[in-house]
VEXDREN-2710 file (C-alpha; in Angstrom, 1 decimal):
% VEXDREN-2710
k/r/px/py/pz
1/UNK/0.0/0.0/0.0
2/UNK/1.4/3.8/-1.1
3/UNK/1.3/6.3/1.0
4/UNK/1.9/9.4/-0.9
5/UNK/2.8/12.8/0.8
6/UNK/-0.2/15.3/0.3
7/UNK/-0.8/17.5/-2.9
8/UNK/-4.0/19.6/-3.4
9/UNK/-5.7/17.5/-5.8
10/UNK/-8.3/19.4/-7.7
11/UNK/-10.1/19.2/-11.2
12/UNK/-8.3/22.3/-11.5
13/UNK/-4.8/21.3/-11.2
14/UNK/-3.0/23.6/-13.7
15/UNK/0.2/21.5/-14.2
16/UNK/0.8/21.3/-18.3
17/UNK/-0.8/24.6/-19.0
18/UNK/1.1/27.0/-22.0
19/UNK/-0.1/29.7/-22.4
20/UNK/1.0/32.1/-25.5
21/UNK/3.5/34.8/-24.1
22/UNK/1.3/37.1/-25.4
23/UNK/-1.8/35.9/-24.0
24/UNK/-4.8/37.9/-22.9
25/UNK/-6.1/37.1/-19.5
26/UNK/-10.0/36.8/-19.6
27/UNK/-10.1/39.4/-17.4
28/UNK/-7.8/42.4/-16.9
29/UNK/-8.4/43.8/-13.5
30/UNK/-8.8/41.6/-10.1
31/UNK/-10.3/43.4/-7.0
32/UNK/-9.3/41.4/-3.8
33/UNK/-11.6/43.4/-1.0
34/UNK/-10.5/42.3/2.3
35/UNK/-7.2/42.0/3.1
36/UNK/-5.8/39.4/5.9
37/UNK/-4.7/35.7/5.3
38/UNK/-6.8/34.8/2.6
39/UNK/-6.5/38.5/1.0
40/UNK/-2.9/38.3/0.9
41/UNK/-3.0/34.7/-0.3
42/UNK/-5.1/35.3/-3.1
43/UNK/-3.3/38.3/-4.4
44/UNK/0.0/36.4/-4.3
45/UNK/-1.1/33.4/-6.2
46/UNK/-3.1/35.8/-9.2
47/UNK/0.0/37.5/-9.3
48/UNK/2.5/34.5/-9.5
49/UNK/0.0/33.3/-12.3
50/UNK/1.3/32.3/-15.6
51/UNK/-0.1/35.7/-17.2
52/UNK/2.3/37.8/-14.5
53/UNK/2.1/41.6/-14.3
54/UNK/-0.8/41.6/-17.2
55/UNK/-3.2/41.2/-14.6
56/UNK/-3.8/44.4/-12.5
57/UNK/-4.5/43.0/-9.0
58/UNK/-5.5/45.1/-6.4
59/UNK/-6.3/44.4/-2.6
60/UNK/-9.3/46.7/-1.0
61/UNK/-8.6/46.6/2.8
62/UNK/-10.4/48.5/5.3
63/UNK/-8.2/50.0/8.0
64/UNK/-11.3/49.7/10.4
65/UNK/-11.7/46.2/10.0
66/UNK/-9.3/44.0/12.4
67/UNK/-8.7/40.1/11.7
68/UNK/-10.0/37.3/13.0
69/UNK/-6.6/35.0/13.5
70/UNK/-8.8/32.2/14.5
71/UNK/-6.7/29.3/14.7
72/UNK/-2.5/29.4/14.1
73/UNK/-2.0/26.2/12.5
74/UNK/-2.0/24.4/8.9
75/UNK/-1.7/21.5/7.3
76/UNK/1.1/20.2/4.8
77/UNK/-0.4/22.1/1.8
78/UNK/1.0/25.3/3.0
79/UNK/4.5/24.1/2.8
80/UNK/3.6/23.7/-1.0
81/UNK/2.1/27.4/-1.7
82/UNK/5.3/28.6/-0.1
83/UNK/7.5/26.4/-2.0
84/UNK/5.5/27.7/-5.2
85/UNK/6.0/31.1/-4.8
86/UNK/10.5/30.2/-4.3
87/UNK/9.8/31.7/-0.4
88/UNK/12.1/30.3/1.9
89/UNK/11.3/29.1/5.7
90/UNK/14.4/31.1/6.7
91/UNK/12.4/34.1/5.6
92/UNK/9.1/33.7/6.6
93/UNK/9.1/31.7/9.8
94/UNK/11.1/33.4/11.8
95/UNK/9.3/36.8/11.5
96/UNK/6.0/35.0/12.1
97/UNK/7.2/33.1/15.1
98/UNK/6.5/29.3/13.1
99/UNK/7.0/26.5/14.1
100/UNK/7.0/22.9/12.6
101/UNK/3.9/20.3/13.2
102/UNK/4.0/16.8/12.7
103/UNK/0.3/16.2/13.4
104/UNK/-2.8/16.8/16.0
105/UNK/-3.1/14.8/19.0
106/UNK/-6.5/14.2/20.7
107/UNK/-6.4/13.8/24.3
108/UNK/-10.1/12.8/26.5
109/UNK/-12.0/12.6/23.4
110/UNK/-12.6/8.9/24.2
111/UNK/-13.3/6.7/27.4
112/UNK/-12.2/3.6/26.0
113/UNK/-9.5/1.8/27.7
114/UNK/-6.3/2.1/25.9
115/UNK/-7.5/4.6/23.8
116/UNK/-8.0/8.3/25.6
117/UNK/-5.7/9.8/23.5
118/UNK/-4.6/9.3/19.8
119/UNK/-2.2/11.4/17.1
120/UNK/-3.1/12.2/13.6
121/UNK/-0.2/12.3/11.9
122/UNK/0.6/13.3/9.1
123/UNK/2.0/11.4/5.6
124/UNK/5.3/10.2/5.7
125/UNK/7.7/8.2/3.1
126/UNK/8.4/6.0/6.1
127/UNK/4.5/4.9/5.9
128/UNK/4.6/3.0/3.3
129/UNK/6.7/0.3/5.7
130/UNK/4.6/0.4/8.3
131/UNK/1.0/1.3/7.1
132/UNK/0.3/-2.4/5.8
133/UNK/0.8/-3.7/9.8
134/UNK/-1.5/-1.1/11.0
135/UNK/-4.7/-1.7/8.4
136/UNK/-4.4/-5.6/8.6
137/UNK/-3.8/-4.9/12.4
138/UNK/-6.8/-3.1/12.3
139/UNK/-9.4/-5.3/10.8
140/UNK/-7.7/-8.3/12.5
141/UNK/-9.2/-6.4/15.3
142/UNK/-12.2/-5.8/14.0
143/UNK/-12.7/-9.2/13.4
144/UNK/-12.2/-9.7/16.8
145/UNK/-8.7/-10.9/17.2
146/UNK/-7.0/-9.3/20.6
147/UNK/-4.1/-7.1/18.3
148/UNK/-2.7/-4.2/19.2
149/UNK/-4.3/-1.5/16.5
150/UNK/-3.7/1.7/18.0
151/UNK/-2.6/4.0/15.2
152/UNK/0.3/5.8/17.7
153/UNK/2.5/2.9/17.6
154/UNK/3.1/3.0/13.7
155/UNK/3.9/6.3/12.4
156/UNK/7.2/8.2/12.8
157/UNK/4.9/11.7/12.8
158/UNK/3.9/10.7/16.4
159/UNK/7.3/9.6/17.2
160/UNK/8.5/13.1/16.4
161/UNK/5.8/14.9/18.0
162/UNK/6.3/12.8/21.5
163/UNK/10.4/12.8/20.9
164/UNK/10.0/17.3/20.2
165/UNK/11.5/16.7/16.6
166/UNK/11.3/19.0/13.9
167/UNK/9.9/16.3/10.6
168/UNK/12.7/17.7/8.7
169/UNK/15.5/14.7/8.3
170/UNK/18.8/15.3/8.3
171/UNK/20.8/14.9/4.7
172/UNK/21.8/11.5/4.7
173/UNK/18.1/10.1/5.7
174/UNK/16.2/10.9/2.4
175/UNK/12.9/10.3/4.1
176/UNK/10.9/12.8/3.6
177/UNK/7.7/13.6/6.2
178/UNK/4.9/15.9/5.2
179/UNK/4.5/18.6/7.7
180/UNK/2.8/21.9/8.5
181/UNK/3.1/24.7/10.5
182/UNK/2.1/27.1/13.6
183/UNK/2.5/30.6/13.3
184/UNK/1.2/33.6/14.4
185/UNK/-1.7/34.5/12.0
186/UNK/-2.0/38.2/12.1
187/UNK/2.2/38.1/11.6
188/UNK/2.0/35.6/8.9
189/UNK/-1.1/38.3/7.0
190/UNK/1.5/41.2/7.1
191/UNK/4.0/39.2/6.0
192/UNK/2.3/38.0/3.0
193/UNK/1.0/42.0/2.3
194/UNK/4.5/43.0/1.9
195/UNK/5.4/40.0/-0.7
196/UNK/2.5/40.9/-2.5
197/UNK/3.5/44.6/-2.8
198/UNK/7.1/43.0/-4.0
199/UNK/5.6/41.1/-7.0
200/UNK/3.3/44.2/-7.9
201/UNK/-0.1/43.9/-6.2
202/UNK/-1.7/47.4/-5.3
203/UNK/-2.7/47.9/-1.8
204/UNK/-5.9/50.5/-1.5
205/UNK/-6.2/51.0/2.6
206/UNK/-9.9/52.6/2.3
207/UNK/-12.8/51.5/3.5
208/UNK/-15.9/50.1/0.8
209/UNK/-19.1/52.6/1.9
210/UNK/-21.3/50.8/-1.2
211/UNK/-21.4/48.3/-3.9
212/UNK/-21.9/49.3/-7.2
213/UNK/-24.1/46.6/-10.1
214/UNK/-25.0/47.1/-13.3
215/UNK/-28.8/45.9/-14.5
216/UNK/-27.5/41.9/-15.1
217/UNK/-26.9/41.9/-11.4
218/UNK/-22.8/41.9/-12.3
219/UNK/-20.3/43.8/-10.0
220/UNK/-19.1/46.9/-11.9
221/UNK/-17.1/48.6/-8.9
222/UNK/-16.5/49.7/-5.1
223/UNK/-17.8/53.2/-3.8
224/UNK/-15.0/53.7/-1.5
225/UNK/-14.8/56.4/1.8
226/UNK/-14.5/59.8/0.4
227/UNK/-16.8/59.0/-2.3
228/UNK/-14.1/57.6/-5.1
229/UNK/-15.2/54.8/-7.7
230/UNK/-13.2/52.2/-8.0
231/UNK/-13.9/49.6/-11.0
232/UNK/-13.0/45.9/-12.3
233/UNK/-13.6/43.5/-13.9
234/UNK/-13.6/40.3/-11.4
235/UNK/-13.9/40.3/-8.1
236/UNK/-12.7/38.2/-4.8
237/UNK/-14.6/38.8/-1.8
238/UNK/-12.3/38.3/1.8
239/UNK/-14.0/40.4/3.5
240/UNK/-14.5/37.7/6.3
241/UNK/-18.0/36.7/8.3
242/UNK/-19.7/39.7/6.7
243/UNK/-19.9/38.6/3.4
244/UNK/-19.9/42.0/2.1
245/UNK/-20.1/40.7/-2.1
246/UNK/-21.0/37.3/-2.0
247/UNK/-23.4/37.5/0.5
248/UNK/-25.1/41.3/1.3
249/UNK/-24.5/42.6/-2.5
250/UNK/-25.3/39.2/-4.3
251/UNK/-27.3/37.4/-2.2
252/UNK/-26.4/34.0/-2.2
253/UNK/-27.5/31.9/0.2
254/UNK/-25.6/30.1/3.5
255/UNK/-25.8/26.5/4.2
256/UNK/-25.5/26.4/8.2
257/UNK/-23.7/23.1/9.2
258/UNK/-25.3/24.2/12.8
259/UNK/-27.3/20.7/13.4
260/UNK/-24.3/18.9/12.0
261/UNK/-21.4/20.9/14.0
262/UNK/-22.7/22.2/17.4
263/UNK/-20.1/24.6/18.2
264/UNK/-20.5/28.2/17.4
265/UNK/-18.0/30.1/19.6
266/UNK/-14.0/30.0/21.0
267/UNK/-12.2/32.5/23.5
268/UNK/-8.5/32.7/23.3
269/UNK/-5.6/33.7/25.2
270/UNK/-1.7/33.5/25.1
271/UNK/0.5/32.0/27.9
272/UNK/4.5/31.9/27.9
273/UNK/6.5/28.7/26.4
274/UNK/9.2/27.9/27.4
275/UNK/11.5/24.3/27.4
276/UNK/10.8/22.1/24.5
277/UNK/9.2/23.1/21.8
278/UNK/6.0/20.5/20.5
279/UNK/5.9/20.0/17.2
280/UNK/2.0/19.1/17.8
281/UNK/-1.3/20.8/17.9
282/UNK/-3.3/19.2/20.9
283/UNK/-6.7/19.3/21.0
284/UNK/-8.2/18.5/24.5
285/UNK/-11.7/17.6/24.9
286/UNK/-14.0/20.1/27.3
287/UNK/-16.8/20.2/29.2
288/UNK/-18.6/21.8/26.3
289/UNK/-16.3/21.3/23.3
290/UNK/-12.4/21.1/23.2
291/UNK/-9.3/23.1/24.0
292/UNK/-6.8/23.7/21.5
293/UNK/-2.6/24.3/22.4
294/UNK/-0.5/25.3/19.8
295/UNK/3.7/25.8/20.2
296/UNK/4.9/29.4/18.7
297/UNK/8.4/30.4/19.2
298/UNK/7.2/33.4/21.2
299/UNK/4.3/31.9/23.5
300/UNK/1.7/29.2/23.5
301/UNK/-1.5/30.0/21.8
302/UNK/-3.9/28.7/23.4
303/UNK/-8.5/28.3/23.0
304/UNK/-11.4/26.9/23.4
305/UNK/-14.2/25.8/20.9
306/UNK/-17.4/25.2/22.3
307/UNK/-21.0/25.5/21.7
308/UNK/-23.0/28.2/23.2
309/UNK/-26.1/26.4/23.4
310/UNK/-24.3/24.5/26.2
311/UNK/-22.4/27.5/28.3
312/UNK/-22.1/30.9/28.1
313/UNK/-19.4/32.8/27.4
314/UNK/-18.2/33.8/30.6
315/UNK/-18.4/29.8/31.7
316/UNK/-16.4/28.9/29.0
317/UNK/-13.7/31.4/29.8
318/UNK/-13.5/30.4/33.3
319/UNK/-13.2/26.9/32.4
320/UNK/-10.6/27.5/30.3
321/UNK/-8.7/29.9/32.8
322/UNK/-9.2/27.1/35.4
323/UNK/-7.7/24.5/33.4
324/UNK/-4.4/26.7/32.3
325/UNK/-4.2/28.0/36.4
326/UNK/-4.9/31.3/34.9
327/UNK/-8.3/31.8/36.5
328/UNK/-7.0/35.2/39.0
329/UNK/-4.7/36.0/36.3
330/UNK/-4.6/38.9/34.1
331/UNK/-4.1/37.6/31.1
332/UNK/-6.3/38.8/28.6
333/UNK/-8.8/36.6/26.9
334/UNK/-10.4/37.0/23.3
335/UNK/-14.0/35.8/22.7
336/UNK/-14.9/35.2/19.0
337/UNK/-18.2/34.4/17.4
338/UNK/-18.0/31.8/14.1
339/UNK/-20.7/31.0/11.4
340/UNK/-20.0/27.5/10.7
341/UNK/-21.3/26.3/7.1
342/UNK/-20.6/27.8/3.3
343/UNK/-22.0/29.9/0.6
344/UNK/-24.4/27.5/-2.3
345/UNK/-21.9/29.2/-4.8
346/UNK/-18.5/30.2/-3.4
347/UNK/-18.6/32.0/-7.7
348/UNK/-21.3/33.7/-8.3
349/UNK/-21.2/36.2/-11.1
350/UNK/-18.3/38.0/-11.6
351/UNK/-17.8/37.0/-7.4
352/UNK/-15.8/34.1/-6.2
353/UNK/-16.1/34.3/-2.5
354/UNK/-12.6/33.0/-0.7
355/UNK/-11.5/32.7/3.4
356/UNK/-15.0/33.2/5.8
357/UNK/-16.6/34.8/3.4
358/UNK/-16.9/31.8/1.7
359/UNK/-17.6/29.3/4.8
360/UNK/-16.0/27.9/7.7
361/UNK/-16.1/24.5/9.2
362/UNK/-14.5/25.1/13.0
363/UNK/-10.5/24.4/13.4
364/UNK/-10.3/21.2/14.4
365/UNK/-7.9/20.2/11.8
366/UNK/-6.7/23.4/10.8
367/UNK/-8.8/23.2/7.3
368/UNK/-9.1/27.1/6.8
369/UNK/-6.1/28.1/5.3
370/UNK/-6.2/25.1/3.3
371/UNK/-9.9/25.9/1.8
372/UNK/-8.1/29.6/1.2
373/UNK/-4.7/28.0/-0.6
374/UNK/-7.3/25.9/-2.6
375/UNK/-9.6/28.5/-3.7
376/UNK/-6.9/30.5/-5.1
377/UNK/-5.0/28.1/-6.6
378/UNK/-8.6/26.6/-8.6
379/UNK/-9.1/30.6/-9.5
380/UNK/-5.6/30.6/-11.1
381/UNK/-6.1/27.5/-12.7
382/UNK/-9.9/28.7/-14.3
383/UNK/-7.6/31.6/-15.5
384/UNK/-5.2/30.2/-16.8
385/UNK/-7.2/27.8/-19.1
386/UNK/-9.1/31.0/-20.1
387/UNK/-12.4/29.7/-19.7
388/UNK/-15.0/31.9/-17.3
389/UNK/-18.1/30.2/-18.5
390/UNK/-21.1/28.4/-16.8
391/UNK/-19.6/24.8/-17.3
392/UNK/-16.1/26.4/-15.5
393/UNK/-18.1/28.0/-12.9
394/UNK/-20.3/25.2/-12.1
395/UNK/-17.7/23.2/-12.0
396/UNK/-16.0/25.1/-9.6
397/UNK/-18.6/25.4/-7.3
398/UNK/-18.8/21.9/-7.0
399/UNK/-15.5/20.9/-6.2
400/UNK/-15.5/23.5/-3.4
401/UNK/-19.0/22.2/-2.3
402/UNK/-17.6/18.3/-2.0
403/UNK/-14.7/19.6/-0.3
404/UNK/-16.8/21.6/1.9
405/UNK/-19.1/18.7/2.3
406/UNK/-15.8/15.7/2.9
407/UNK/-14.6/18.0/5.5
408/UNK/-17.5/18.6/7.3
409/UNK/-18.0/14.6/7.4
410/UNK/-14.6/14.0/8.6
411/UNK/-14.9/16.5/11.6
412/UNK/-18.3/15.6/12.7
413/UNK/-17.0/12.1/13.0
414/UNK/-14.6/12.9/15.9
415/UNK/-18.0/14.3/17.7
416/UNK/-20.3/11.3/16.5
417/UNK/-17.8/8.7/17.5
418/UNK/-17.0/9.9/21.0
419/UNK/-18.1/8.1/24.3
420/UNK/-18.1/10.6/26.9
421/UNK/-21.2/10.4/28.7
422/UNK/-20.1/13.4/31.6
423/UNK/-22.4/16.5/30.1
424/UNK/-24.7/17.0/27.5
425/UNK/-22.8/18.4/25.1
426/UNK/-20.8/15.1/24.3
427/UNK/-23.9/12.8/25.0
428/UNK/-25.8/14.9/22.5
429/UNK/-22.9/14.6/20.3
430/UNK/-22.8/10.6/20.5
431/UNK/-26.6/10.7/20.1
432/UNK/-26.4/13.4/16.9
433/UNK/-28.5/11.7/14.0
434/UNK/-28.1/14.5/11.4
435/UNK/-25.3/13.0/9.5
436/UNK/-24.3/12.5/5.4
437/UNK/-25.4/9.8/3.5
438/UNK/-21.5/9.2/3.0
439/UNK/-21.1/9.4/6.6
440/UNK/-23.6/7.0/7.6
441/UNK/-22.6/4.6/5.0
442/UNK/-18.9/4.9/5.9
443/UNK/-19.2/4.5/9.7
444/UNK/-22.3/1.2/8.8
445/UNK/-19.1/-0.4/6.5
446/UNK/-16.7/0.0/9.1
447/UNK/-18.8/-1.3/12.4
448/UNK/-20.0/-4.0/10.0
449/UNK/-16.4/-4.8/10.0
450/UNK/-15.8/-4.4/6.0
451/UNK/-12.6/-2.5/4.7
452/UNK/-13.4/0.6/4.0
453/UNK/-10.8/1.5/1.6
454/UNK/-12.6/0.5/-1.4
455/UNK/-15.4/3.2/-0.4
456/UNK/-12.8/6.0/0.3
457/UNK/-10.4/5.0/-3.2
458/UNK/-13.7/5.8/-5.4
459/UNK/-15.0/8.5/-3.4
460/UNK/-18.2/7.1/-2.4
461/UNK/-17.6/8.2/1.1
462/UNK/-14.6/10.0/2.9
463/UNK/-14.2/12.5/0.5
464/UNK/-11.4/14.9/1.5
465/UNK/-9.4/13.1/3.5
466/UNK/-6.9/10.1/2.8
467/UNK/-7.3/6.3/4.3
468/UNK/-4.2/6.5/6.7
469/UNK/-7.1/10.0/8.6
470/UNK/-10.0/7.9/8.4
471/UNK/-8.4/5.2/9.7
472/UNK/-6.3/6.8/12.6
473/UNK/-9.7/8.3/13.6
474/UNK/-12.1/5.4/13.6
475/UNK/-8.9/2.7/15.3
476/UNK/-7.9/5.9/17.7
477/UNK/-11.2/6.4/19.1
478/UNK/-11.3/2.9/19.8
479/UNK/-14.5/1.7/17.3
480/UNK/-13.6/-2.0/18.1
481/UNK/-15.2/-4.7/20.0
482/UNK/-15.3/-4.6/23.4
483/UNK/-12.2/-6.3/25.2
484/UNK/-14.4/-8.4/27.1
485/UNK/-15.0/-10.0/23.3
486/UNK/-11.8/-10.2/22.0
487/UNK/-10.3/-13.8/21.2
488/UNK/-6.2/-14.7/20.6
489/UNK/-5.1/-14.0/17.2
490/UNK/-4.6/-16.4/14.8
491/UNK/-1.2/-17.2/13.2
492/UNK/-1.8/-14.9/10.2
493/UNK/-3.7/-12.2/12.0
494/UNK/-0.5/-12.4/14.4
495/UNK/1.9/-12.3/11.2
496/UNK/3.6/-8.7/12.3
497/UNK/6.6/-8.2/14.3
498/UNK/5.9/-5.5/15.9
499/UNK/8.7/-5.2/18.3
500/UNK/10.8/-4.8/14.6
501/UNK/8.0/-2.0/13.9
502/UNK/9.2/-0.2/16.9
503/UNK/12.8/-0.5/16.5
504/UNK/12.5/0.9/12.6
505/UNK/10.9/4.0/13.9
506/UNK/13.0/4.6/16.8
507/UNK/15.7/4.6/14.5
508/UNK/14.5/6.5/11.9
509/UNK/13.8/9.3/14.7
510/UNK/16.9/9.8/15.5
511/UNK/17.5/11.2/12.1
512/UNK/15.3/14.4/12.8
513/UNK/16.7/17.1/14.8
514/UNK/15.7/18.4/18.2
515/UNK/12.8/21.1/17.1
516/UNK/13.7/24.0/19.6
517/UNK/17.6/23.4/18.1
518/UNK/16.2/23.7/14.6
519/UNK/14.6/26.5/15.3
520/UNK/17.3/28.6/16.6
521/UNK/19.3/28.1/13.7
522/UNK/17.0/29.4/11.6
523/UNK/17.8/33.0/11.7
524/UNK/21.6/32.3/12.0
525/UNK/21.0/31.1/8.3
526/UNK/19.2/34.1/6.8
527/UNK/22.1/36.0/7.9
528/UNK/24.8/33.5/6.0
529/UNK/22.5/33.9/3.0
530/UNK/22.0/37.8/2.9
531/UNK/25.8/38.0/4.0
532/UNK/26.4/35.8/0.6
533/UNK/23.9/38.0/-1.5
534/UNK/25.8/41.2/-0.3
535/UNK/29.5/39.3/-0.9
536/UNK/28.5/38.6/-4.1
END
């Protein structure tokens, strides 16, 4: 079995595209309103676009409207839209105080003995020696043979994560571990305004008092403060929860995920790191919904997620402040609203909605910069192939819906399969009904004890996420017969040394350095390279 690292995989993908080198974009001028993460993103990918500096990009950002900066983590994919645009690590992570992750560990979402805590990790080369054991392991399991099938015990990701190693191997191991990142959010935004600016995006710092249509319903242009038009031809609307194109000027309606994702609400707060630095997100299960911790450079960001038809705001603050010892502290904490679901059209008109404006499914997996990275790149793509027409645009939309729609199914499972009975929140979660037809037919194959890969390979459930996540989930949380049922394996179902498993990854750890270590050198090698830019 392969276990390739991740790629976004779209219809979109524009790999092979030519164009003419004096090709006319479909569309000349490109107004990005809002600025922030998915702003900045979006402008940077138009403008590295194959048609360059013939677009005119510009980025409409209100200098009364803050940023969220929900959430300071990613997944692989954003090692990729760096790497696209030839930006280093040594320049961006140090001034956004990054760090390296490996993965998500989920501690207390599950009772079951020998499974309270589990690691999602992610892809590594190294899995395609060990991610035979674990599947075979698993539905030995299932089957109701007594073998160990906890996914922890065979992937290096979760080694690096427990060990505080940075998934970046040494030289002479050419094993090669997909990872993301933590960062500070509202650092990483400004960092990517000022690369924009470099490769000639135009930065208008008013605020939008109206938007302006013509009689089809098409945007024509912004009526800015101080009553100045400003007109284009396309338009990207980031302008966050408020939906200020897609949704108050064009009207397209929001798909709530409410009765499929109870939590509506997070408060946030910093505390100081110091010692080791994880290379982990963990997400700790609540009273109400679940805390996340996430290793900067600088401090520990730390939240909670939680449903405010369960506690108030104020309760969910002081559980949180009583968990971290913070609750006589000072330390300021940061309450924050979210409108879980997405837009019917994320393109609509001459509008392609991208970042909140677009949807949000909460940050459980740190999915929002990826739906962002996505977006664009699809937009570029679409561009790029010249084609703006109904059949590109209705093709488009669905590719963000079933991403939309994968995700959502691939959270809510965490929620449907836990087995904490201690409040209502998590009882009501256990007991939720409202799930996808995918869903239910996923979670009916595996409890029916059937391999599910067939199902996920052809996309007639899972959609969005790869076997080795749906399989970490379902064999973390413990969805196997009870241990009272169990029976001793048979020869073949006992066929895995797993004691060589062990020693393999062990190994292979030791060929990833120490992540604080790492870290540290990091700005020592910006300096050797500008020092070597000014030499030459």
């Amino acid at each position: 079995m392969t276990t390739n690292l991740p790629r976004i995989d779209t219809d979109f993908a524009a790999q092979g595209t030519v164009l003419p080198h004096d090709a006319e974009p479909p569309v000349k001028h490109i107004c990005v309103v809002g600025g922030g993460t998915a702003g900045w993103m979006t402008a940077l990918l138009l403008a590295n676009s194959a048609y360059g500096r013939r677009l005119q990009i510009r980025v409409i950002e209100s200098p009364q409207v803050g940023t969220i900066g929900v959430g300071e983590g990613s997944t692989p994919w954003l090692r990729g839209f760096f790497e696209g645009l030839g930006i280093e690590e040594a320049e961006w992570m140090p001034v956004c105080n990054a760090t390296y992750k490996a993965g998500i560990r989920f501690d207390g979402w599950s009772t079951r003995p020998g499974f309270e805590s589990y690691f999602h990790p992610f892809a590594s080369m190294l899995d395609n020696l060990t991610m035979t054991q674990f599947v075979q392991n698993v539905h030995a399991r299932l089957d109701g043979a007594d073998v160990h099938a906890h996914p922890d015990r065979f992937f290096i990701a979760r080694r690096l994560a427990d060990e505080c190693r940075a998934p970046k191997p040494q030289r002479s191991f050419p094993f090669d571990v997909a990872y993301g990142y933590h960062f500070d959010a509202g650092l990483l935004g400004q960092f990517l305004h000022r690369k924009a600016l470099e490769r000639g995006v135009h930065h208008v710092p008013r605020h939008v008092e109206s938007v302006l249509q013509d009689e089809r319903g098409e945007i024509t242009g912004l009526r800015l403060e101080g009553d100045e038009t400003l007109a284009a031809d396309f338009f990207v609307d980031c302008t966050g929860f408020s939906s200020l194109l897609i949704g108050k000027t064009l009207g397209t309606p929001f798909v709530p995920f409410a009765e499929n994702l109870f939590n509506d609400a997070a408060v946030a707060m910093p505390t100081p790191i110091d010692g080791p630095i994880m290379t982990q997100t963990v997400s700790t299960a609540m009273d109400h919904g679940w805390a996340w911790k996430i290793p900067l450079t600088e401090r520990y960001g730390n939240g909670y997620v939680y449903s405010t038809r369960f506690c108030s705001a104020d309760e969910a603050e002081t559980e949180l402040r009583t968990r971290m010892g913070l609750l006589d502290a000072d330390t300021p904490a940061r309450h924050l609203k979210m409108r879980v679901g997405r837009v019917t059209h994320a393109w609509n008109r001459n509008c392609v909605a991208n970042g909140l404006a677009q949807g949000f499914i909460e940050p459980l997996e740190a999915t929002a910069l990826l739906f962002v990275q996505r977006t664009a790149t699809m937009l570029v793509s679409v561009l790029e192939k010249g084609d703006m027409g109904e059949d590109a645009r209705r093709a488009f939309n669905d590719t963000i819906n079933g991403q939309f729609e994968g995700t959502r199914d691939y959270i809510v499972c965490h929620y449907k399969t836990n087995s904490r009975t201690d409040t209502e929140y998590w009882r009501a979660n256990a007991a939720n009904t409202h799930l996808s037809e995918p869903l239910v037919q996923l979670l009916r194959t595996w409890l029916d004890r059937k391999p599910i890969i067939p199902g996920l390979k052809s996309n007639t459930f899972g959609r969005a996420y790869p076997i080795v996540s749906w399989y970490c989930l379902l064999a973390g949380m413990g969805i196997f017969p009870d241990a009272q049922e169990l029976r001793a394996p048979t020869p073949k179902e006992a066929q895995h040394n797993l004691a060589a498993l062990d020693n393999m990854i062990e190994r292979s750890a030791m060929n990833y350095p120490d992540h604080r270590t790492l870290l540290q050198e990091i700005p020592a090698r910006v300096h050797e390279e500008t020092l070597q830019l000014y030499l030459w």
